[in-house]
C-alpha positions in Angstrom: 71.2 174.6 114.3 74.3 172.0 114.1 72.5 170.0 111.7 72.5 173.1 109.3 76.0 173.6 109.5 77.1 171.2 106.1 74.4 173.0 104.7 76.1 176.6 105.0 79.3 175.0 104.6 78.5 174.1 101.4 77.2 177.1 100.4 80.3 178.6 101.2 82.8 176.8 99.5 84.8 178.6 96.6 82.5 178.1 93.3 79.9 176.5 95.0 76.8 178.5 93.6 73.1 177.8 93.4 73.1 175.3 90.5 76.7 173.5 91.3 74.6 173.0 94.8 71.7 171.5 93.2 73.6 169.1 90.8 76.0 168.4 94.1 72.5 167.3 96.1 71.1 165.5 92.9 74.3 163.1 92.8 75.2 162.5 96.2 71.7 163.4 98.2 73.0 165.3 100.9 75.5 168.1 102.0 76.5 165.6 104.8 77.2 163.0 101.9 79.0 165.9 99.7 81.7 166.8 102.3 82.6 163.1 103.0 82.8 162.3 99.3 86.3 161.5 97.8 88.0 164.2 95.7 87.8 161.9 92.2 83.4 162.2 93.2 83.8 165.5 93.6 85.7 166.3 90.4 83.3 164.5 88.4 80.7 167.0 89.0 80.8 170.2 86.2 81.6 173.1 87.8 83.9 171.8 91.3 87.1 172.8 91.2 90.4 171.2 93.2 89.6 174.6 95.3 86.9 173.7 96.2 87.7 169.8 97.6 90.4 171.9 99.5 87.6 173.6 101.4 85.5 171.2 101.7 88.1 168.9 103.3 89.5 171.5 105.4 88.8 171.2 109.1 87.9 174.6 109.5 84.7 175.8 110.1 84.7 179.3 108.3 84.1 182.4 111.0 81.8 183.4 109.0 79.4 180.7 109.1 79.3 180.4 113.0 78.7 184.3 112.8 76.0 183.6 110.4 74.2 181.3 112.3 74.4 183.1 115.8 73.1 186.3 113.5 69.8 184.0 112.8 69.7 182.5 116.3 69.8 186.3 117.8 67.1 187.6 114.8 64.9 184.7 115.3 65.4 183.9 112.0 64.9 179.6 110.9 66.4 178.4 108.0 64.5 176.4 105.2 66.6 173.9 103.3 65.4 172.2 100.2 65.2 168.9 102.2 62.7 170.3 105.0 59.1 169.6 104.0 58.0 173.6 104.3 60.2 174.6 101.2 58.2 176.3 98.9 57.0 173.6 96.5 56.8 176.5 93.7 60.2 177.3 94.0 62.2 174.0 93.5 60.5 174.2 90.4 63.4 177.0 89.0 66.6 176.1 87.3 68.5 177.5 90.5 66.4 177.2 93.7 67.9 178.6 96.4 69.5 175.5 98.9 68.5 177.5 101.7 66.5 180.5 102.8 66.7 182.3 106.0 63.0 182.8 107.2 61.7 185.5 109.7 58.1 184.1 110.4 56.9 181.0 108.5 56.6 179.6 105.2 54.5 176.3 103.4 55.1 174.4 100.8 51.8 174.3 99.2 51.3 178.6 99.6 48.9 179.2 97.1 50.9 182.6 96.1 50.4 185.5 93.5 53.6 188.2 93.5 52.5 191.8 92.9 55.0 194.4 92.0 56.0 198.0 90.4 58.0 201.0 90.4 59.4 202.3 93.5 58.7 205.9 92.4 55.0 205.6 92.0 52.1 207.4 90.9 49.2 207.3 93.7 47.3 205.4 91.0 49.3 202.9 91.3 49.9 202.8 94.7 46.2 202.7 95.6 45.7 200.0 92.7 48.6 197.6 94.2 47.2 198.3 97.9 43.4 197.1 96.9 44.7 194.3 94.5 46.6 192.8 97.4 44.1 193.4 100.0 41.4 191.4 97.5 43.9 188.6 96.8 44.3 188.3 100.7 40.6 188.6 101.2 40.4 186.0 98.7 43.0 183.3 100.7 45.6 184.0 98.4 49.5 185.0 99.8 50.9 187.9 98.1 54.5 188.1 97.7 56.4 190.9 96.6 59.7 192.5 97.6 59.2 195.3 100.2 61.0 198.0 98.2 59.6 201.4 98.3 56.5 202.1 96.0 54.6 199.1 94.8 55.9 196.8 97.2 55.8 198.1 100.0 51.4 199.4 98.9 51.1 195.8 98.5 52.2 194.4 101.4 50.2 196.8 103.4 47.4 195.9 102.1 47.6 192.6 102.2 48.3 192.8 106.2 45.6 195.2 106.0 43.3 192.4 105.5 45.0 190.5 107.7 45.7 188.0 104.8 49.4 186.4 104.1 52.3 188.1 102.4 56.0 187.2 101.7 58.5 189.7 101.4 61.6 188.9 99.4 64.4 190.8 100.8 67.1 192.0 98.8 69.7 191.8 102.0 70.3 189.6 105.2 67.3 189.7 107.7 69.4 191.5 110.4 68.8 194.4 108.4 65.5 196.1 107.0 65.9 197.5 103.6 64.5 200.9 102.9 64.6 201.5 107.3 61.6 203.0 107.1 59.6 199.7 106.0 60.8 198.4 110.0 57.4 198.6 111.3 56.1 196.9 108.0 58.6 194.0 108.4 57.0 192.9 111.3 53.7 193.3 110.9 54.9 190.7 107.6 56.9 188.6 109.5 53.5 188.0 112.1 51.3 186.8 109.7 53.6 185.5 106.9 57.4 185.8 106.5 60.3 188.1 105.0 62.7 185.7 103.5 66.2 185.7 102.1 68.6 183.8 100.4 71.3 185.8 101.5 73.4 185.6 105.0 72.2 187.4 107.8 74.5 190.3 107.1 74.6 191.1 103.8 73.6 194.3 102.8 71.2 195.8 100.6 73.5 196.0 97.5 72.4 196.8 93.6 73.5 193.3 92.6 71.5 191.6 95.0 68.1 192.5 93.8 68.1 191.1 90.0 68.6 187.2 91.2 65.9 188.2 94.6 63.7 188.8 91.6 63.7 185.3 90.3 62.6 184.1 93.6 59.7 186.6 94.1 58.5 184.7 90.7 59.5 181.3 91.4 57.6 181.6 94.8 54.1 182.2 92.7 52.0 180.9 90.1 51.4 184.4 88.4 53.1 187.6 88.9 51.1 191.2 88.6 53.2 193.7 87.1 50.9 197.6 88.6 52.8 200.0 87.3 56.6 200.0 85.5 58.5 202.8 83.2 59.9 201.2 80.0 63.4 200.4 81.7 62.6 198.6 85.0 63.4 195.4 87.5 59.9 195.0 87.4 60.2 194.1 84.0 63.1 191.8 84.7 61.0 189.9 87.1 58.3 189.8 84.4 60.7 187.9 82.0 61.9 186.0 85.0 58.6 184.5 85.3 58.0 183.7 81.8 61.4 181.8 81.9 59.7 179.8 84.9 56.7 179.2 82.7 54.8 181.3 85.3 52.0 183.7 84.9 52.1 187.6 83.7 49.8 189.7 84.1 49.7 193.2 83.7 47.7 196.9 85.2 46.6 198.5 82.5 47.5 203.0 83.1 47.7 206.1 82.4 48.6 206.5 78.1 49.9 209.7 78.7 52.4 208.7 82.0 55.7 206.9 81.7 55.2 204.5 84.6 52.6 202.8 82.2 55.0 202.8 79.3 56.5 199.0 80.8 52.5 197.5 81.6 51.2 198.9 78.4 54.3 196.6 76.4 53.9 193.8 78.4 50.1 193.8 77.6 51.0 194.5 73.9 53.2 191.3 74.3 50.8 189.2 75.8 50.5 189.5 79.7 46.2 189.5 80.7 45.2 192.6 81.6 44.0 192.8 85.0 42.2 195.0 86.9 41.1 193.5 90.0 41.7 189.9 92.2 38.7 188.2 90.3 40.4 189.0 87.2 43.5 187.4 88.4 41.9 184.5 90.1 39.9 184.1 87.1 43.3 184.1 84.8 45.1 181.5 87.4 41.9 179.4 87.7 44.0 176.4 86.3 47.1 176.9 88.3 45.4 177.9 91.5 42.7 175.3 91.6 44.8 172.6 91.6 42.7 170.2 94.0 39.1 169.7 94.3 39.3 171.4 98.2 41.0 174.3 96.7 38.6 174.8 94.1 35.6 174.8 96.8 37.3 177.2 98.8 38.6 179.5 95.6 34.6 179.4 94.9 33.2 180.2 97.6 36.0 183.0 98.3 35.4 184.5 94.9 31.5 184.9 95.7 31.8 186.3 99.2 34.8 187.6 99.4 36.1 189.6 96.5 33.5 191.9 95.9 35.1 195.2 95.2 34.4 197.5 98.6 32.3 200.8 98.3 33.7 204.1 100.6 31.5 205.8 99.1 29.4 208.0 101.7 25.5 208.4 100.3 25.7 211.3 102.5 27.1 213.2 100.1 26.2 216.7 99.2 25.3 217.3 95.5 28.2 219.6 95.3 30.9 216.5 96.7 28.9 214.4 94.4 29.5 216.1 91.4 33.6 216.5 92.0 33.8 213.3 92.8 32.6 212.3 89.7 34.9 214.8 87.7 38.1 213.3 89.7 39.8 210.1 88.2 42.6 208.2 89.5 45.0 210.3 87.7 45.7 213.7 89.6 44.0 217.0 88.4 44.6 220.6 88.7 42.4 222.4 91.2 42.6 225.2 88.9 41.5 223.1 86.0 38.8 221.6 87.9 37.2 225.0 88.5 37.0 226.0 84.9 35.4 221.5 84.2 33.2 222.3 86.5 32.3 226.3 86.9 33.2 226.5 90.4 34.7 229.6 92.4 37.8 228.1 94.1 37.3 228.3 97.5 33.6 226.8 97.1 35.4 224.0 95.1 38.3 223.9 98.0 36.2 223.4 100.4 34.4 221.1 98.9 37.8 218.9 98.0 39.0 219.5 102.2 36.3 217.9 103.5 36.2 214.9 100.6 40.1 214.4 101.6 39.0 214.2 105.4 36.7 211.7 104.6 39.2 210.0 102.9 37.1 209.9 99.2 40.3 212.6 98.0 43.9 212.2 98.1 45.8 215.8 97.4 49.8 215.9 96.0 51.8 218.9 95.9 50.7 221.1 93.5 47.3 221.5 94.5 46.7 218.4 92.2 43.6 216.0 93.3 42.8 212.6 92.4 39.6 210.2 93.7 40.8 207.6 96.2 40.6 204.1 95.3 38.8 201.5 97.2 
């Protein structure tokens, strides 16, 4: 990893952020070049400061940059600069590309990649919805990004490994940590097939400020983003304008009227975004974007044909009785009791009914004795 080291040096000096690092690369081509430029080069550049020629023609390598690189060498971790050839093609397209990301698993340049993201406190709706969008997308060849939080995220991750399709997760702390814990099993099942990447050191931690700017790069990383399910005040929404500053793709799940975590998908819709409801509406939506060579556009077609075909779980073995609930259930959750008086059942008939429709996985119960159909 020596050859990294101006890279990290750089990044570290006092006022040295993403777009000083950019314009620094743009005049002198190279952080090599940077540190052995004179101080009158340096000065020239908007936004160096006499501070920061002290530190970069110090002598001393900062602690923290050897610890940062042992952290990656110990985690497994690469790091992508903007000169290696894998770095996402997408994303030096933003005003402020990271210089650097760290990378558990691998990345491409030319990832054909839609992000997919939502509330952390989710309805199931949206859960399920965000689960079988990515799994289509991955059916489909496409890599779904989002950022691994709880919620949204982390439903479309899993079901984008559950077709054993590629996802990127966009972590909002150093990868010698996994942020929420409980997501450690899902980090590398990611990092196997596809990669969790950051743009901060190895130990940083998962704080509040860290996740507005991870947002631009879940965007910047894609052609289109899918916003599932988002109250009227959320950093869903932020990535949403995000992408519209990148001149990428919105697109929006259309919900519930009467639930809050639609109110931010129903405005974005109102402002513009496609409404989506499944991968062939979003692949049909990015068909210009995505199909950008004549190999692509075989394979998109041929995927689109075979591929995303929206699965049945539906058992034709099912009684008239499970039939008939099933049809009464939505993906919105309903009262057992007011499902008794829709459908002039006694209760336990009707809960037994709904037992062995969950068992078979058609059901999904919340607290409450609420039931809602299963998506698939």
């Amino acid at each position: 990893m020596e050859q990294l080291l101006a890279w990290l040096l750089l990044k570290n000096a006092p006022g040295v952020g993403n777009r000083v690092f950019k314009e620094l690369l743009e005049r002198f081509g190279h952080p090599d070049e940077v540190i052995r430029a004179s101080q009158k080069a340096l000065l020239a550049v908007r936004g160096v400061t006499p501070r920061t020629v002290a530190y970069l023609k110090s002598k001393t390598i900062p602690q923290e940059v050897l610890q940062d690189l042992e952290a990656a060498k110990k985690h497994n971790v690469s790091i992508v600069t903007l000169s290696d050839e894998n770095y996402p093609a997408m994303l030096t397209q933003i005003p402020d590309p990271p210089p650097f990301l760290y990378v558990r698993g691998e990345i491409f340049a030319d990832d054909r990649a839609v992000a997919v993201v939502g509330a952390r406190n989710a309805s199931q709706y949206g859960l399920q919805t965000a689960n079988r969008l990515a799994r289509e997308l991955a059916d489909c060849g496409v890599t779904v990004v989002s950022g691994m939080a709880r919620g949204i995220d982390t439903a479309a991750h899993e079901g984008a490994v559950s077709a054993k399709g590629r996802t990127i997760a966009v972590a909002g702390c150093g990868l010698s940590r996994v942020y929420p814990p409980e997501n450690k099993e899902l980090f590398e099942a990611i990092a196997a097939t596809g990669a969790v990447i950051s743009e901060l050191a190895m130990n940083a931690p998962p704080h509040a400020s860290h996740f507005p700017a991870r947002n631009r790069i879940i965007s910047g990383l894609c052609v289109g983003i899918v916003v599932v399910e988002a109250a009227a005040r959320s950093g869903s929404l932020i990535t949403a304008r995000m992408a519209l500053d990148q001149n990428r793709e919105v697109m929006a799940v259309p919900g519930s009227v009467t639930s809050f975590k639609s109110a931010g998908t129903h405005s974005l819709i109102k402002q513009g975004a496609a409404l989506v409801e499944n991968a062939r509406d979003v692949l049909a939506h990015l068909a210009g974007p995505l199909l950008y060579t004549p190999q692509a556009a075989e394979i998109f077609s041929k995927q689109v044909s075979n591929a995303c075909k929206a699965p049945s779980n539906l058992n034709t073995a099912l009684t008239d009785l499970q039939k008939k609930v099933l049809l009464a259930l939505g993906p919105y959750p309903v009262q057992m009791d007011e499902l008794c008086r829709e459908l002039a059942l006694p209760v336990g008939e009707l809960a037994a009914a709904l037992l062995e429709m969950e068992i078979m996985g058609l059901v999904f119960q919340e607290p409450g004795k609420m039931f809602s159909r299963k998506q698939v």
